[in-house]
C-alpha positions as CSV (number, residue, x, y, z in Angstrom):
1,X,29.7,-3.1,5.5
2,X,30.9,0.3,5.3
3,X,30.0,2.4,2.5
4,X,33.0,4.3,1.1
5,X,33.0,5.7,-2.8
6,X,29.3,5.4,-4.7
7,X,27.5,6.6,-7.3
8,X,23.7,7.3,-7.8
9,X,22.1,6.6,-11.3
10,X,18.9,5.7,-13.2
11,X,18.3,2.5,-13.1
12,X,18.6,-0.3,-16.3
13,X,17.0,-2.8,-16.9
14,X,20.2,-5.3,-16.7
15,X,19.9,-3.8,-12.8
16,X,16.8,-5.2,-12.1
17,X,17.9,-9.0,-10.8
18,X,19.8,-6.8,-8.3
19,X,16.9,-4.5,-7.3
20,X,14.6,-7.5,-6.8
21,X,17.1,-9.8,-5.0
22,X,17.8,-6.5,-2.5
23,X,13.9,-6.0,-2.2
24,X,13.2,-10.1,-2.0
25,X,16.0,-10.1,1.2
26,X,12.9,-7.6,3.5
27,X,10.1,-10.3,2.5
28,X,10.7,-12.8,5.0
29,X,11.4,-10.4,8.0
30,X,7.8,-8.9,7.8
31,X,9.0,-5.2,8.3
32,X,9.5,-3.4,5.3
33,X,6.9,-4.9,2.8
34,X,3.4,-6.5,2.6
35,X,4.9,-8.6,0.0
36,X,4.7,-12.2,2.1
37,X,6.4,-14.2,-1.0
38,X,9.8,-13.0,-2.6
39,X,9.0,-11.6,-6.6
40,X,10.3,-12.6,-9.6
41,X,11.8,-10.0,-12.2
42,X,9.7,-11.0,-14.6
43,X,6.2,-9.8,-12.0
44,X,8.1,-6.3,-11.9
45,X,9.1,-5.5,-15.8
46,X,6.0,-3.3,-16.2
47,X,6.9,-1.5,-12.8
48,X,10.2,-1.0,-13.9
49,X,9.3,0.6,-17.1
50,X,6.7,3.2,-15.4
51,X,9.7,5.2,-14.1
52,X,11.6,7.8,-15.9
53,X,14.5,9.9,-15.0
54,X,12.4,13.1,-16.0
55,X,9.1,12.0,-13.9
56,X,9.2,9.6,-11.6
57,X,12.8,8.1,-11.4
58,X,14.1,4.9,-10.1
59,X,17.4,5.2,-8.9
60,X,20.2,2.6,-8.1
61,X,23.5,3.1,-6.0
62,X,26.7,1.7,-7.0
63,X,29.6,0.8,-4.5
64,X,32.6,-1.4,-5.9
65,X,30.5,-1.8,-8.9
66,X,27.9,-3.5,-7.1
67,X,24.3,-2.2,-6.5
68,X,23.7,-2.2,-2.7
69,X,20.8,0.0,-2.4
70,X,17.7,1.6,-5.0
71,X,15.0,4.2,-4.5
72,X,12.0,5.0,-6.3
73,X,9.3,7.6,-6.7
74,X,6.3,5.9,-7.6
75,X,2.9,7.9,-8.9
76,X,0.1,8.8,-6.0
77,X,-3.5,7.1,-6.3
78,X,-2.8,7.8,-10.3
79,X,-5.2,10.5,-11.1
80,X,-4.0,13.5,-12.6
81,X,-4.5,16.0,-9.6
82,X,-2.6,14.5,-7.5
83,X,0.6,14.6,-10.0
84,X,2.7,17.0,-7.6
85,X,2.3,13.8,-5.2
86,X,4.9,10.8,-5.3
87,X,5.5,8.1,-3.1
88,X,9.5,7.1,-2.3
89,X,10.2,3.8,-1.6
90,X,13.8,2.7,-0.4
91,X,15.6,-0.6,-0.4
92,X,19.3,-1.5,0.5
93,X,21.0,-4.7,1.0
94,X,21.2,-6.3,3.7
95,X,25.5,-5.6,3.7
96,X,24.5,-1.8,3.6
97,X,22.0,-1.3,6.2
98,X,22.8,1.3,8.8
99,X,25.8,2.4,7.3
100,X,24.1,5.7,5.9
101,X,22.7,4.5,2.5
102,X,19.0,5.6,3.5
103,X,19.8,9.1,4.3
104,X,22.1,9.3,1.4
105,X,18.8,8.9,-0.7
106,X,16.4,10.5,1.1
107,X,18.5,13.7,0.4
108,X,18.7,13.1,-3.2
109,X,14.9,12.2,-3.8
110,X,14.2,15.6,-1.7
111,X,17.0,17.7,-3.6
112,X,15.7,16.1,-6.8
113,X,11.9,16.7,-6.4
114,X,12.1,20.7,-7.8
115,X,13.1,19.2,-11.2
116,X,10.5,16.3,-11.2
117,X,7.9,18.9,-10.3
118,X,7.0,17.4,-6.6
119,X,5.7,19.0,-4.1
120,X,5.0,16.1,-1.4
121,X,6.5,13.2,-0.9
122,X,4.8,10.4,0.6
123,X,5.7,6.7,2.6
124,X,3.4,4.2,3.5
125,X,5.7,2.5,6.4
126,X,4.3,0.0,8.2
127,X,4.0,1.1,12.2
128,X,6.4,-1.5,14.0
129,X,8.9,-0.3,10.8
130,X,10.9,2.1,13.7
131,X,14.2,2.3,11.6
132,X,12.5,3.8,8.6
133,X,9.9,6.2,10.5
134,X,12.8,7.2,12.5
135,X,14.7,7.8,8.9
136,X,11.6,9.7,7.2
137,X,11.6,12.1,10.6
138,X,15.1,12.5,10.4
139,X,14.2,14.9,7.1
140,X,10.9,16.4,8.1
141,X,8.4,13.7,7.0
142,X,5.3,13.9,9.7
143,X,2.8,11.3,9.8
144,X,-0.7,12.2,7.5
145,X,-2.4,9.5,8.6
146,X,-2.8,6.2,10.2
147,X,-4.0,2.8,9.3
148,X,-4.6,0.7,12.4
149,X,-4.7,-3.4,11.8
150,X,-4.6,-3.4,8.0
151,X,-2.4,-5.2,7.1
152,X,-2.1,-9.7,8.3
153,X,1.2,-10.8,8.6
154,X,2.2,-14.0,9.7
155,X,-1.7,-13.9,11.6
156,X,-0.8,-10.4,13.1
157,X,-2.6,-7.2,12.6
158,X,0.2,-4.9,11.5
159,X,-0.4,-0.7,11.2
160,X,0.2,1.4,8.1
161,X,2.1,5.2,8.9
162,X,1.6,6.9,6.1
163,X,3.9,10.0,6.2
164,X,4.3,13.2,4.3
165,X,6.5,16.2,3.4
166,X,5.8,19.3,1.7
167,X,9.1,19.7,-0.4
């Protein structure tokens, strides 16, 4: 689907079926998440709430009134040196994909870092994951290290990327 007039804005909670049925549509194709059963809303209330506009947003995009795509920053290995460190995660519908929605958001979670106080941004992308890597280069993001084999789906040995920018 084409993407014509949308809006970004923080997240409520009456948006979270949406953001879990967009995230539950990458479980079964074993290249975006390490999730290997769809979630329930009810398993991601507590994640939901650990994001703030001011600090560690999640973010949804409107088009036709509909949510087709969300990003998050999420805290970094939770200690409080590493605050200036957030991972981004990004989801879009399945209607959406490759018609722009991912770089749309990449440049608003990198304009929007200087007022959350980030300094890097991080992705943990699994290696066969070519669409996103090639997104996350697309803006700068190198990779900071490499996981080989650690994650099993489906009985295959799948690589972990884990890339970076300094924003």
């Amino acid at each position: 689907m084409r993407l014509q007039q949308y809006n970004i804005e923080p997240a409520q909670i009456g948006d979270l079926p949406a953001i879990i049925s967009i995230y539950n549509s990458t479980v079964a194709g074993r290249v975006v998440t390490a999730d290997l059963e769809p979630v329930s809303v009810d398993s991601r209330l507590a994640w939901f709430h650990e994001h703030n506009d001011n600090h560690r947003p999640l973010w949804v995009m409107r088009s036709g009134g509909s949510v087709v795509a969300w990003m998050s920053f999420q805290s970094f290995y939770g200690r409080a040196a590493y605050d200036g460190t957030a991972e981004i995660s990004i989801y879009v519908s399945e209607d959406y994909r490759g018609a722009g929605v991912g770089s749309i958001l990449v440049e608003k979670g990198i304009a929007e870092c200087p007022r959350l106080g980030i300094r890097n941004l991080v992705g943990f992308v699994f290696g066969h994951n070519d669409g996103s890597l090639h997104l996350l280069s697309k803006y700068g993001f190198k990779q900071w290290g490499y996981l080989p084999g650690v994650a099993i789906l489906d009985n295959v040995e799948r690589d972990l990327v884990i890339v970076g920018l300094k924003v």
